[in-house]
N, CA and C atoms of all chains as a GROMACS GRO file, in nm:
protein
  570
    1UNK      N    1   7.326  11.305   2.987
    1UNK     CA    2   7.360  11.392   3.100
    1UNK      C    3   7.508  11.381   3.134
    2UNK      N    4   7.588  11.235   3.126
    2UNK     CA    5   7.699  11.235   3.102
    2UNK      C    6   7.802  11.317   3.053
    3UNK      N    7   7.759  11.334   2.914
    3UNK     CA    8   7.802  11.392   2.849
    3UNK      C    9   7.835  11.549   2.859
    4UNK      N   10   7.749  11.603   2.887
    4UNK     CA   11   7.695  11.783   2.936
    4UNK      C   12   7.796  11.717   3.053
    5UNK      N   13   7.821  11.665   3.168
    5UNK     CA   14   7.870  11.712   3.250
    5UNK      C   15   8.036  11.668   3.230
    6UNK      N   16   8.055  11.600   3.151
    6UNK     CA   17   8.233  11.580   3.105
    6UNK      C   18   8.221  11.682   3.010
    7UNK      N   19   8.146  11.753   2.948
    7UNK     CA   20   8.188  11.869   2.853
    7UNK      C   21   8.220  11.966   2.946
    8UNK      N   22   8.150  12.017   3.048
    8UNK     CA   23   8.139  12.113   3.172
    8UNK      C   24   8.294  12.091   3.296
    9UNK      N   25   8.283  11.989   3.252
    9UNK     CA   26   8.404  11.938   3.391
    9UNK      C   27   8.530  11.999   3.265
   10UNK      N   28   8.529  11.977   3.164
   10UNK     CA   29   8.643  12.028   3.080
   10UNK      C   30   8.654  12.144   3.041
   11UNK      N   31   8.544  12.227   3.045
   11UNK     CA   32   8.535  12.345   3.047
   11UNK      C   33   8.659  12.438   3.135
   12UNK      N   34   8.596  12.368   3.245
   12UNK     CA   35   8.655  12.413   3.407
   12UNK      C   36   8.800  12.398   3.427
   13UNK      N   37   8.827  12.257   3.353
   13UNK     CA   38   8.984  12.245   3.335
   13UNK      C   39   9.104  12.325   3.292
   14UNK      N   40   8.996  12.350   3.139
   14UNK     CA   41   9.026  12.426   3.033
   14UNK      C   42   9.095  12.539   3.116
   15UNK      N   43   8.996  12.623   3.180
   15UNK     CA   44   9.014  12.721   3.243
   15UNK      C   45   9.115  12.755   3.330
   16UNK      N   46   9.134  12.672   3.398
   16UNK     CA   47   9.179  12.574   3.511
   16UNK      C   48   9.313  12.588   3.424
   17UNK      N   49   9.345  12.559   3.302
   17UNK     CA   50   9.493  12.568   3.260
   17UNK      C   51   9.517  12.707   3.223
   18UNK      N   52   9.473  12.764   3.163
   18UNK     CA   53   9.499  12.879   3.107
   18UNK      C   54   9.514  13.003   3.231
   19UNK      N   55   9.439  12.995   3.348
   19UNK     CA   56   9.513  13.045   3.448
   19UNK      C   57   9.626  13.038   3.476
   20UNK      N   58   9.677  12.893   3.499
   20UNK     CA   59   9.802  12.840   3.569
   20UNK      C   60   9.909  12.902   3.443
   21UNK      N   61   9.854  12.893   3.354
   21UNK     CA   62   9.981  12.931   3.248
   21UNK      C   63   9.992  13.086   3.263
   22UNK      N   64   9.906  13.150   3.288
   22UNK     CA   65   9.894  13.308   3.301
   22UNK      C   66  10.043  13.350   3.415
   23UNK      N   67   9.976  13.255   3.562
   23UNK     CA   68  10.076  13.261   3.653
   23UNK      C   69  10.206  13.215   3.626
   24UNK      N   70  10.224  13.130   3.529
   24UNK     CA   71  10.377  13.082   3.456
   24UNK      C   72  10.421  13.123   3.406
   25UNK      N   73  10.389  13.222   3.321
   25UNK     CA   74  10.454  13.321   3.241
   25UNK      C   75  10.428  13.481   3.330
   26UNK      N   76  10.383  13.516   3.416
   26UNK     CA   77  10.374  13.641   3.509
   26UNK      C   78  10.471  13.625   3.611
   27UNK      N   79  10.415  13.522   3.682
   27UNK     CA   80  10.452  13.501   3.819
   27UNK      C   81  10.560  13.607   3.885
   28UNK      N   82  10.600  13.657   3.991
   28UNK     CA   83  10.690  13.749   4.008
   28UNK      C   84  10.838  13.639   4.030
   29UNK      N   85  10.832  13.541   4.094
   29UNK     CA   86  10.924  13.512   4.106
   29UNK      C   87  10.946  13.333   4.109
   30UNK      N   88  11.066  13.282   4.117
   30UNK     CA   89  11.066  13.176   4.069
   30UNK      C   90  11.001  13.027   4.140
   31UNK      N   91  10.960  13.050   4.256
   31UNK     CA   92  10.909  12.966   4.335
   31UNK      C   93  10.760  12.960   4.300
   32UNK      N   94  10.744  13.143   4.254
   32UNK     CA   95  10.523  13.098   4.194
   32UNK      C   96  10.563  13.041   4.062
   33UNK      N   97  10.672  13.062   3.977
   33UNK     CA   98  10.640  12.962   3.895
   33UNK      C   99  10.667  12.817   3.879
   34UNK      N  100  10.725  12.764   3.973
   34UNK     CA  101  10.701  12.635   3.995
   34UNK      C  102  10.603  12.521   4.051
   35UNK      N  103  10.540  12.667   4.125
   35UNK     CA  104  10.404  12.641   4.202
   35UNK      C  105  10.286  12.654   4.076
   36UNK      N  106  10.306  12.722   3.964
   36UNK     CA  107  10.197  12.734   3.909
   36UNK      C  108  10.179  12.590   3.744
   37UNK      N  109  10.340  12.530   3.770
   37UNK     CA  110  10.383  12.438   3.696
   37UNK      C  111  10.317  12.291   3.765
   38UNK      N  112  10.366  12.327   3.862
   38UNK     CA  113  10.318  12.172   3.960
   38UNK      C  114  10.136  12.163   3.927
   39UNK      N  115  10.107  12.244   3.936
   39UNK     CA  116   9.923  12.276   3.896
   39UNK      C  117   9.891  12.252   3.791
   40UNK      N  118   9.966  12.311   3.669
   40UNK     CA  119   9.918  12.239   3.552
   40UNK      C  120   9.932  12.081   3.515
   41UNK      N  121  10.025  12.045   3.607
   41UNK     CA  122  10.091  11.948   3.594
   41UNK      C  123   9.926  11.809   3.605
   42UNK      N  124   9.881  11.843   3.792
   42UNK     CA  125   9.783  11.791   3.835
   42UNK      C  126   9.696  11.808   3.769
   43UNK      N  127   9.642  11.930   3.676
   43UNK     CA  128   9.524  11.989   3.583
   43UNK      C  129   9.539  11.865   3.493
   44UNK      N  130   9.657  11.858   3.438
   44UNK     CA  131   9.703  11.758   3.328
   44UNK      C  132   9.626  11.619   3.350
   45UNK      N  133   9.665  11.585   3.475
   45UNK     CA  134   9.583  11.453   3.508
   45UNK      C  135   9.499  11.427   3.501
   46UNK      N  136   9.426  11.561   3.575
   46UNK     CA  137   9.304  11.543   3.554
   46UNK      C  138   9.200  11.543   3.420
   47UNK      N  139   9.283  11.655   3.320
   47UNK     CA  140   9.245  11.630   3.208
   47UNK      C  141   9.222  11.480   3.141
   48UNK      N  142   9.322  11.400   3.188
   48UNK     CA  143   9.304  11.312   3.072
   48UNK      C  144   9.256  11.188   3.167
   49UNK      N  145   9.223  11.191   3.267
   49UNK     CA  146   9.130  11.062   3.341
   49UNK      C  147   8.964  11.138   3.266
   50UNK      N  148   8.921  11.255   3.239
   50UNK     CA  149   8.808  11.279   3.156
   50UNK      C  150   8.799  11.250   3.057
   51UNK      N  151   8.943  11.275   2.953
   51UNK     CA  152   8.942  11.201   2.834
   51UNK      C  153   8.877  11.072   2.817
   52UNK      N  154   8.937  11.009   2.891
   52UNK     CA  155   8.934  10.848   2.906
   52UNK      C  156   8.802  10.855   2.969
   53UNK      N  157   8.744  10.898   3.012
   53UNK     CA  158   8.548  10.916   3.023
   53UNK      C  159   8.477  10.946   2.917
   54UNK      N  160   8.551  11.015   2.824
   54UNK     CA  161   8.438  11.105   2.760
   54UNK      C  162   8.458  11.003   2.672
   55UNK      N  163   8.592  10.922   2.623
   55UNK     CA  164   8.608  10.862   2.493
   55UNK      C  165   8.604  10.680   2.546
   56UNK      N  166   8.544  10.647   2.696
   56UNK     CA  167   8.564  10.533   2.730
   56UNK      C  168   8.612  10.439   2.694
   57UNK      N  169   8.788  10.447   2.738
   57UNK     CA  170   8.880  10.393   2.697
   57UNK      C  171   8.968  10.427   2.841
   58UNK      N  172   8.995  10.318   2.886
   58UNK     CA  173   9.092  10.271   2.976
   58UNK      C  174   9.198  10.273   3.016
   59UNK      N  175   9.258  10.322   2.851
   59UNK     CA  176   9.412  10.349   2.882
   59UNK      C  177   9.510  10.455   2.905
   60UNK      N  178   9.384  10.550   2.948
   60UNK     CA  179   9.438  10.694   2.954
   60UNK      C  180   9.495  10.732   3.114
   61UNK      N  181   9.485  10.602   3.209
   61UNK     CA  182   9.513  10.584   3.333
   61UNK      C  183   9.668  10.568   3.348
   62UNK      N  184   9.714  10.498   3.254
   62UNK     CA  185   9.864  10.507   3.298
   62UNK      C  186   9.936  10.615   3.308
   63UNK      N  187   9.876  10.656   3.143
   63UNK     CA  188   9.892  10.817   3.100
   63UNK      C  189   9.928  10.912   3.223
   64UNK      N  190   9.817  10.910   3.278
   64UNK     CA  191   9.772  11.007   3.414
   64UNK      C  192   9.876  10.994   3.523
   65UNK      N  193   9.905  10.866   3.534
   65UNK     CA  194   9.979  10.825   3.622
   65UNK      C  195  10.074  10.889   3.596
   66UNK      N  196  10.178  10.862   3.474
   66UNK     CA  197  10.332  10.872   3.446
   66UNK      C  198  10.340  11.041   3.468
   67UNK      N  199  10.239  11.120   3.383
   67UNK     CA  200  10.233  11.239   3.428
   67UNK      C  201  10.230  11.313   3.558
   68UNK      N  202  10.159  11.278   3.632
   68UNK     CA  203  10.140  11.264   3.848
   68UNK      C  204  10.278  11.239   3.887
   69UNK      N  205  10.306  11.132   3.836
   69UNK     CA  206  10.490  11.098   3.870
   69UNK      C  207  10.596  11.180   3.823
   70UNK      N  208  10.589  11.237   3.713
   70UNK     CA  209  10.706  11.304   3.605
   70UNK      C  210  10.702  11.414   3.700
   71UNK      N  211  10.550  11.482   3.725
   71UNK     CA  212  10.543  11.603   3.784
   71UNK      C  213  10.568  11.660   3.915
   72UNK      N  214  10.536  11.537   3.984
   72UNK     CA  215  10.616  11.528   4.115
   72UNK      C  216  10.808  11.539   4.122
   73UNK      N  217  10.847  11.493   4.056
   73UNK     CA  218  11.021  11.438   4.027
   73UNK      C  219  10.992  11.542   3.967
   74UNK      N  220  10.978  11.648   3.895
   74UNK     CA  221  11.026  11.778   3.847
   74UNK      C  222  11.007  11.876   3.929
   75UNK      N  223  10.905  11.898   3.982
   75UNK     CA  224  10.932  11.994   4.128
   75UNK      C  225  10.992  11.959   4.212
   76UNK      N  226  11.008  11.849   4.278
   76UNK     CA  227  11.119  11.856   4.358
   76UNK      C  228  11.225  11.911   4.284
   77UNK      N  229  11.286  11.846   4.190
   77UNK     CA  230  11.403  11.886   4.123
   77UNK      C  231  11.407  12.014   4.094
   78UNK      N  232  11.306  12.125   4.070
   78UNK     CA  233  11.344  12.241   4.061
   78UNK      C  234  11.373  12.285   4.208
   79UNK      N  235  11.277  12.247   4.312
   79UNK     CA  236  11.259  12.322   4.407
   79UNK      C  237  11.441  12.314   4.502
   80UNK      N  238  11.449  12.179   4.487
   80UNK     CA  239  11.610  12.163   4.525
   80UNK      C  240  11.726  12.201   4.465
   81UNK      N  241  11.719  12.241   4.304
   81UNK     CA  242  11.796  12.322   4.257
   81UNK      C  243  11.809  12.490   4.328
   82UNK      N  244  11.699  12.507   4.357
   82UNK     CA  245  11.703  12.686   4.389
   82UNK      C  246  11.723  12.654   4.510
   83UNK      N  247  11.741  12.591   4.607
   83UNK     CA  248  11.758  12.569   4.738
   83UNK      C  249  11.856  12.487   4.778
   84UNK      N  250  11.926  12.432   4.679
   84UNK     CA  251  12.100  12.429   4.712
   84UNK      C  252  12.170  12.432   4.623
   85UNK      N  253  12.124  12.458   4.514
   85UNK     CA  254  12.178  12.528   4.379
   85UNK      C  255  12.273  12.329   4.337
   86UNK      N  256  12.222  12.277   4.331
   86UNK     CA  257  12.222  12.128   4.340
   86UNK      C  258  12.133  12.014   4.316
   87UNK      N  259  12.128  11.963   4.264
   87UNK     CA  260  12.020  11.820   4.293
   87UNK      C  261  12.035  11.706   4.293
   88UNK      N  262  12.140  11.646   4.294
   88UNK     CA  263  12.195  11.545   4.358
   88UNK      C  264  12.351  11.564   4.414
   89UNK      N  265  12.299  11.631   4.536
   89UNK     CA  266  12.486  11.616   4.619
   89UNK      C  267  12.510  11.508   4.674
   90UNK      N  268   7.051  10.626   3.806
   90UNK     CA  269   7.136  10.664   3.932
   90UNK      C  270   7.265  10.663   3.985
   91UNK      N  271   7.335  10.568   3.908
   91UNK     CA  272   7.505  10.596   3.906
   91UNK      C  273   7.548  10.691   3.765
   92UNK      N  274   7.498  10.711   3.720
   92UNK     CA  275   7.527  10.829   3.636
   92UNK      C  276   7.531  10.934   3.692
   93UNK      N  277   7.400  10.937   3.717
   93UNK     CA  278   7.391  11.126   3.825
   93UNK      C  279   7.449  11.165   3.958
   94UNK      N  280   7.509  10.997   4.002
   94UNK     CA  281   7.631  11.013   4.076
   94UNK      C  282   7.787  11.093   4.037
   95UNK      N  283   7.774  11.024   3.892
   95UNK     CA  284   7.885  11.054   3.813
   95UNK      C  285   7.906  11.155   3.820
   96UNK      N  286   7.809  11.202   3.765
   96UNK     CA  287   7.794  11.382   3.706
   96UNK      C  288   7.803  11.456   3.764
   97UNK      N  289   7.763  11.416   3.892
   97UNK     CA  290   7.817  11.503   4.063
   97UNK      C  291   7.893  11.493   4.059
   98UNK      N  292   7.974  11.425   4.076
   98UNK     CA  293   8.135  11.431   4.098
   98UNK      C  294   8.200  11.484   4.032
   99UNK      N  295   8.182  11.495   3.884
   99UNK     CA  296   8.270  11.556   3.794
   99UNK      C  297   8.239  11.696   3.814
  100UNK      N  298   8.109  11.746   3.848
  100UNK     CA  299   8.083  11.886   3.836
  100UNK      C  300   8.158  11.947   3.930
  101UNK      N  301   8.171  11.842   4.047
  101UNK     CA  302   8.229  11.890   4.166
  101UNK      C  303   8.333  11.901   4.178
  102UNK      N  304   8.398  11.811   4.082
  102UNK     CA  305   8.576  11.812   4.078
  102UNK      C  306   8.606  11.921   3.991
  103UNK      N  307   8.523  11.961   3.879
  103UNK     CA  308   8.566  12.078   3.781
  103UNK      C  309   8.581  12.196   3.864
  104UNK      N  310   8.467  12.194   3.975
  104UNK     CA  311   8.477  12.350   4.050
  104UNK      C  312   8.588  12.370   4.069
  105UNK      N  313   8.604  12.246   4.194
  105UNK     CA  314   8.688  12.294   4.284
  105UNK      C  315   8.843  12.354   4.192
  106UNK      N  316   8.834  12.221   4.094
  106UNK     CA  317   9.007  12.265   4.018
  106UNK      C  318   8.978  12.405   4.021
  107UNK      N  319   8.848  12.459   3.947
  107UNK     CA  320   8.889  12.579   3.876
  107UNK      C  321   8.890  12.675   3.970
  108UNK      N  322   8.869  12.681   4.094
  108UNK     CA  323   8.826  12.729   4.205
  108UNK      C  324   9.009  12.753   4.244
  109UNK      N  325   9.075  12.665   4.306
  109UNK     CA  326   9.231  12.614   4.312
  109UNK      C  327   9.259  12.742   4.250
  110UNK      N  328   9.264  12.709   4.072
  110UNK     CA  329   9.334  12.772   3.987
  110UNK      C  330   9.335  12.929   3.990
  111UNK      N  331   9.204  12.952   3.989
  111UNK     CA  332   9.120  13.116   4.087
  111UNK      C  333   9.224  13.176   4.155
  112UNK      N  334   9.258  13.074   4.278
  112UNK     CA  335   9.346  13.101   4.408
  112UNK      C  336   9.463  13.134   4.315
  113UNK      N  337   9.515  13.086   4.261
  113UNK     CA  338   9.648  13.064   4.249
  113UNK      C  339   9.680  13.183   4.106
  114UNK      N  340   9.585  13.252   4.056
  114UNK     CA  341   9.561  13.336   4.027
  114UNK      C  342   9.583  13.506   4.017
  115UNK      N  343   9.461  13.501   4.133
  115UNK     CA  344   9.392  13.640   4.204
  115UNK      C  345   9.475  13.683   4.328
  116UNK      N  346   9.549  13.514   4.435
  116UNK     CA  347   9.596  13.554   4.549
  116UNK      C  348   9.734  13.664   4.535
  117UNK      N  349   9.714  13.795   4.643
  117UNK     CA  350   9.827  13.864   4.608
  117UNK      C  351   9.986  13.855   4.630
  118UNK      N  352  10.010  13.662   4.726
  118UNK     CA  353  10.121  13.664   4.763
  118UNK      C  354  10.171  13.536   4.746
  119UNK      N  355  10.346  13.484   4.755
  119UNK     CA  356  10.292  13.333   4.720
  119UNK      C  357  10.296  13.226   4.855
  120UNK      N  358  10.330  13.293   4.949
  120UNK     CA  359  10.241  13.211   5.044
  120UNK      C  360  10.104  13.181   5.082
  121UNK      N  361  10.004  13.311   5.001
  121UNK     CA  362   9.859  13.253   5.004
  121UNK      C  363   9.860  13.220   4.867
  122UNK      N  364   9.909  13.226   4.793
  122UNK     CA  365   9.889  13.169   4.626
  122UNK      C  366   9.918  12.973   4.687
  123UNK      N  367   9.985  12.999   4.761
  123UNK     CA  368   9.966  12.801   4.789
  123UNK      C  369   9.878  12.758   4.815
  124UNK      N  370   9.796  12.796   4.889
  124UNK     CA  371   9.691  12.781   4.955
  124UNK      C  372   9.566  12.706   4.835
  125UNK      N  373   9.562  12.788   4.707
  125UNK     CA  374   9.468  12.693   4.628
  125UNK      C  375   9.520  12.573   4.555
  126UNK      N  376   9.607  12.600   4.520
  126UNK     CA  377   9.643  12.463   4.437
  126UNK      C  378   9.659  12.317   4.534
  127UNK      N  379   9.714  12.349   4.648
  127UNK     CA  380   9.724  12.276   4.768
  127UNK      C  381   9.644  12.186   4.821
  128UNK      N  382   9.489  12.285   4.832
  128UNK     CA  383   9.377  12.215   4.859
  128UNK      C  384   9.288  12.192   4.780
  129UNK      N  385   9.242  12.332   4.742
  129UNK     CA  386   9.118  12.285   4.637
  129UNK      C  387   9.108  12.209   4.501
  130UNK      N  388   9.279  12.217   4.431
  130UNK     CA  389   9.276  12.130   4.336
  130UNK      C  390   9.337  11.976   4.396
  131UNK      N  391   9.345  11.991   4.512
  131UNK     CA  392   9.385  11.808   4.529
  131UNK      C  393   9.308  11.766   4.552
  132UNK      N  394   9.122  11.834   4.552
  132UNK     CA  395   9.042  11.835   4.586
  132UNK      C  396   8.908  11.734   4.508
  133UNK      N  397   8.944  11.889   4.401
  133UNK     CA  398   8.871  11.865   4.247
  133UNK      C  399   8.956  11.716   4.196
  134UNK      N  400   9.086  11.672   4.206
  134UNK     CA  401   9.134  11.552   4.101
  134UNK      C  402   9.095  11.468   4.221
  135UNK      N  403   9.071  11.480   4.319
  135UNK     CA  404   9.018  11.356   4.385
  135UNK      C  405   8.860  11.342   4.337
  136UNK      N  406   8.769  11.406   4.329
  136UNK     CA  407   8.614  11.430   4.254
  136UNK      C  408   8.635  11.346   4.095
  137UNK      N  409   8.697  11.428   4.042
  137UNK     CA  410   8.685  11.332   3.938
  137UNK      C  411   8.763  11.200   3.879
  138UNK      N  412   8.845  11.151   3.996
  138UNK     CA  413   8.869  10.989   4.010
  138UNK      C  414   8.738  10.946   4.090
  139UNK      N  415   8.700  11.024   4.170
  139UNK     CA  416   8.576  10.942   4.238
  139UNK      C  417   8.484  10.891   4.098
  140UNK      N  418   8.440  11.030   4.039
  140UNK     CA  419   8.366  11.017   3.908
  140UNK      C  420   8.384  10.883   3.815
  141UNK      N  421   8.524  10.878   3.778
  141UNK     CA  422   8.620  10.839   3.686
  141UNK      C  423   8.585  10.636   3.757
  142UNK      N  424   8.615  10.628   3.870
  142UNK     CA  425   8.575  10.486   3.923
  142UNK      C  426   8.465  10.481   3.913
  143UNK      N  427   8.351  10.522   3.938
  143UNK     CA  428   8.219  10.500   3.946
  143UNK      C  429   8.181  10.496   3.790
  144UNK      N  430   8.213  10.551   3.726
  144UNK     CA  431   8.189  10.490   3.558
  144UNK      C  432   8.243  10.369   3.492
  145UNK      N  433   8.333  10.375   3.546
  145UNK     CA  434   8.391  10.233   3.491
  145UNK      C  435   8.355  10.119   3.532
  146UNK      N  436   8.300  10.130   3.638
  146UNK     CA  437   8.246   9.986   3.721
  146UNK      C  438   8.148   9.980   3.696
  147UNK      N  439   8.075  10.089   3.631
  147UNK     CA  440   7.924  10.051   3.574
  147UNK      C  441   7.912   9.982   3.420
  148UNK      N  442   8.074   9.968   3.406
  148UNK     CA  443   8.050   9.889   3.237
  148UNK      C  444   8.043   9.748   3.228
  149UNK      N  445   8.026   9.675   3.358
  149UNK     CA  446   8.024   9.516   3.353
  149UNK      C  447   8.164   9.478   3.317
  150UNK      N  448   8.262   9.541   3.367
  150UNK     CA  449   8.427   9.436   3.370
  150UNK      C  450   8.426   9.487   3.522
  151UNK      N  451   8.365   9.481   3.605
  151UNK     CA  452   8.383   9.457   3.754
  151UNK      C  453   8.451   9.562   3.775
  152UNK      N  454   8.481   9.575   3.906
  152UNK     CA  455   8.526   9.706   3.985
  152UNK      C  456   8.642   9.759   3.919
  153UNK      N  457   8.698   9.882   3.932
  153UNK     CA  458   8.767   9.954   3.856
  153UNK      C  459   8.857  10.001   3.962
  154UNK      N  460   8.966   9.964   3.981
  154UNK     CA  461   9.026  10.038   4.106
  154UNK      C  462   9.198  10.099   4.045
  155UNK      N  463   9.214  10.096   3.939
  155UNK     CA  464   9.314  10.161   3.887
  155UNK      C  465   9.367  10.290   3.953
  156UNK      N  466   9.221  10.394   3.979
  156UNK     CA  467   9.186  10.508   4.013
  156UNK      C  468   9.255  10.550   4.146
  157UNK      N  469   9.263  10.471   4.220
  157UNK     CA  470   9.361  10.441   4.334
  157UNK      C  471   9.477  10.455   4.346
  158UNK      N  472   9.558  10.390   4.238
  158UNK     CA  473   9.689  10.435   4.243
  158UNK      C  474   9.746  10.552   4.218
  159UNK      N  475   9.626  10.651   4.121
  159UNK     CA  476   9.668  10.787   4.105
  159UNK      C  477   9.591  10.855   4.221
  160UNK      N  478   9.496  10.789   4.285
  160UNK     CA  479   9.442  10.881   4.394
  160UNK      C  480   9.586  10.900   4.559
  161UNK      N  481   9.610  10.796   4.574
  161UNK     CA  482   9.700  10.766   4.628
  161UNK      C  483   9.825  10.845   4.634
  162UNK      N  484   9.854  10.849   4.495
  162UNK     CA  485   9.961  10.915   4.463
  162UNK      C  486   9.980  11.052   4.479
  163UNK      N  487   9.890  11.150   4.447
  163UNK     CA  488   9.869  11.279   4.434
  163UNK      C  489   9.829  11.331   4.565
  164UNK      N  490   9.759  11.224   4.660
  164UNK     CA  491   9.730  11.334   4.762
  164UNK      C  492   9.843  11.266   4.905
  165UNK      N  493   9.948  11.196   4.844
  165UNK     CA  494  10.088  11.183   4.915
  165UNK      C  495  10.158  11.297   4.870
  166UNK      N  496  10.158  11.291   4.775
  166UNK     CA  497  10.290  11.398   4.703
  166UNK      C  498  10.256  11.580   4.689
  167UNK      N  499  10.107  11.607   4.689
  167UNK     CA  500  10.064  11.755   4.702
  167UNK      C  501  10.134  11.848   4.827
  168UNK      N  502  10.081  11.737   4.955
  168UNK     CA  503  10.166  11.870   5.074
  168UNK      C  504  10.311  11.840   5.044
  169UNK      N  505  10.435  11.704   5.009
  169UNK     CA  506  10.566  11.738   5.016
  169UNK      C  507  10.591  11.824   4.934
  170UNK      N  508  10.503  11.881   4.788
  170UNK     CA  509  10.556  11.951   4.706
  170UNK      C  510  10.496  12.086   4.715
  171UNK      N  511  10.428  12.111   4.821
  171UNK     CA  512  10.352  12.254   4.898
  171UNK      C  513  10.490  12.270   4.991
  172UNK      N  514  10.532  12.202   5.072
  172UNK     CA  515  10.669  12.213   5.177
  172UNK      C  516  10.754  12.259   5.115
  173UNK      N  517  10.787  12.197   4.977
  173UNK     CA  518  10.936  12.244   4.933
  173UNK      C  519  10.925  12.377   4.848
  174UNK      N  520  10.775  12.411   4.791
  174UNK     CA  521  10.776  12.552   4.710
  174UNK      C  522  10.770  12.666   4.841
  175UNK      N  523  10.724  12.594   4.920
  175UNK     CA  524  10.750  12.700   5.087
  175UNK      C  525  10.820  12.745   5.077
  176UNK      N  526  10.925  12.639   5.092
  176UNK     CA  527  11.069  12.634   5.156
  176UNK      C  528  11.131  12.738   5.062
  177UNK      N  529  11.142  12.679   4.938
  177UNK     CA  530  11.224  12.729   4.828
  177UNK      C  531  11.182  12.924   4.843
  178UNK      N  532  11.057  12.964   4.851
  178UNK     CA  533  10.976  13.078   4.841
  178UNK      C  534  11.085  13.156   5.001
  179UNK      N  535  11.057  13.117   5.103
  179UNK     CA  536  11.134  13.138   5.194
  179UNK      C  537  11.297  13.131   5.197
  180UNK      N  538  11.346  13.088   5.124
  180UNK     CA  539  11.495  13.078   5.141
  180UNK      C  540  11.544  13.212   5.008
  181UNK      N  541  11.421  13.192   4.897
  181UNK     CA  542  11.471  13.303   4.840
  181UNK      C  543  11.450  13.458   4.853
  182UNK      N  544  11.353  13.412   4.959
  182UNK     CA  545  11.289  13.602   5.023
  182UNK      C  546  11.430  13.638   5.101
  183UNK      N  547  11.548  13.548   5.182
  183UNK     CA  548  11.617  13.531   5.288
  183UNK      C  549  11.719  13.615   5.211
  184UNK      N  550  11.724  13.485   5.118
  184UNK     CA  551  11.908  13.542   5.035
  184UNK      C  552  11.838  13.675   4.971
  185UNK      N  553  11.765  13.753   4.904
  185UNK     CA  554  11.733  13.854   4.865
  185UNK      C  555  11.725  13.938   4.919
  186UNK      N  556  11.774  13.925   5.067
  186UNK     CA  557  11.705  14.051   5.170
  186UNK      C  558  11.633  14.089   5.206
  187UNK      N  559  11.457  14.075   5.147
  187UNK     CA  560  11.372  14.140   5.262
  187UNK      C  561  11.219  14.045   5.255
  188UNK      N  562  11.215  14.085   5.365
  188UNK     CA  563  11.094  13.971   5.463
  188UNK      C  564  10.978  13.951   5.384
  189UNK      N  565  10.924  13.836   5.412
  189UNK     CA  566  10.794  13.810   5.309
  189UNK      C  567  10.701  13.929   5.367
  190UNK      N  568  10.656  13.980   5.258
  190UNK     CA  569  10.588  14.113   5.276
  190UNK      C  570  10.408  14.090   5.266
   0.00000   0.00000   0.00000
C-alpha cells in the first residue's frame, strides 16, 4: 500500500512540475516567473524526500535540504536584482 | 497502522502540491497566482515530511527527526519569499505605468 501511495504522491509531483514549468516559460512577466521557479524549487524537495521513501535510503535529506536553501538564496537574489537593479549594495 | 498513516500523508501532501501548482497555473493574475504556491504547496511539503518521519521511525534506528530541519526551513522562508515576489510584482507594475489590473 506503501508503495501505490509513493507512486501516486509522485504522480502529483510530477504534475506539480510540469505546471510550474508551463508558468516559467509563459508567465507574462518577470516576477510570475520567479514565483513559478521558487515552486519548482519546493516541488524539488519534495520530490526527493519521496525518493528517499520509495528507495529507503536516508541520504536524500541533505539533498532536500541544500536544494530548500539554494532556492531560497536565488529568489531573493532575483527578487532584489529587479527591485534595485543590485544585490549586494 | 503506521503505514496507513503514511499513506495519508503522502496522499495528502501530493494533493495539496498539485492543488498549489493548479493555483499557480489557472490563476488569472500574479497577485492571486501567489496565493497557491504560498499555501497549499507549503502545505503538501509539510504532508509529506510528516509522511517522510513517520516511515523512518518505523525502521528500528529510533526517531527520525532530520525532517525538521527542512520542515523548519521552508515554512520560515515561503512567506519572506511570497513578500519579496509581491514586492518585486508591485514595484514593476509602478515603474511600467499602470495599476495592477
Amino acid at each position: 500500500m506503501l508503495k501505490l501511495a509513493v507512486a501516486i504522491a509522485l504522480a502529483c509531483i510530477g504534475s506539480a512540475l510540469l505546471l510550474n514549468f508551463w508558468r516559467l516559460v509563459r508567465g507574462p512577466g518577470p516576477a510570475d516567473r520567479i514565483l513559478a521557479l521558487d515552486t519548482m524549487y519546493v516541488n524539488t524537495t519534495a520530490l526527493l524526500v519521496l525518493l528517499g521513501i520509495h528507495l529507503n535510503r536516508t541520504v536524500y535529506f541533505e539533498a532536500a535540504l541544500l536544494i530548500a536553501l539554494m532556492g531560497f538564496v536565488g529568489t531573493v537574489a532575483l527578487c532584489k536584482y529587479l527591485l534595485r537593479g543590485d544585490i549586494i549594495e | 497502522m503506521l503505514e496507513l498513516l503514511t499513506a495519508l500523508f503522502l496522499l495528502i501532501g501530493g494533493a495539496f502540491a498539485l492543488i498549489g501548482s493548479i493555483g499557480l497555473f489557472r490563476l488569472p493574475d500574479l497577485f492571486m497566482r501567489l496565493h497557491g504556491p504560498t499555501k497549499a504547496t507549503t502545505l503538501g511539503i509539510g504532508g509529506i515530511l510528516i509522511a517522510s518521519m513517520l516511515h523512518f521511525s518505523d525502521q528500528g534506528q529510533g526517531l527520525s527527526l532530520h525532517e525538521i530541519l527542512i520542515t523548519l526551513f521552508v515554512f520560515t522562508t515561503a512567506p519572506i519569499s511570497a513578500y519579496l515576489v509581491a514586492r518585486t510584482g508591485l514595484h514593476l507594475d509602478a515603474r511600467n505605468g499602470h495599476n495592477a489590473d
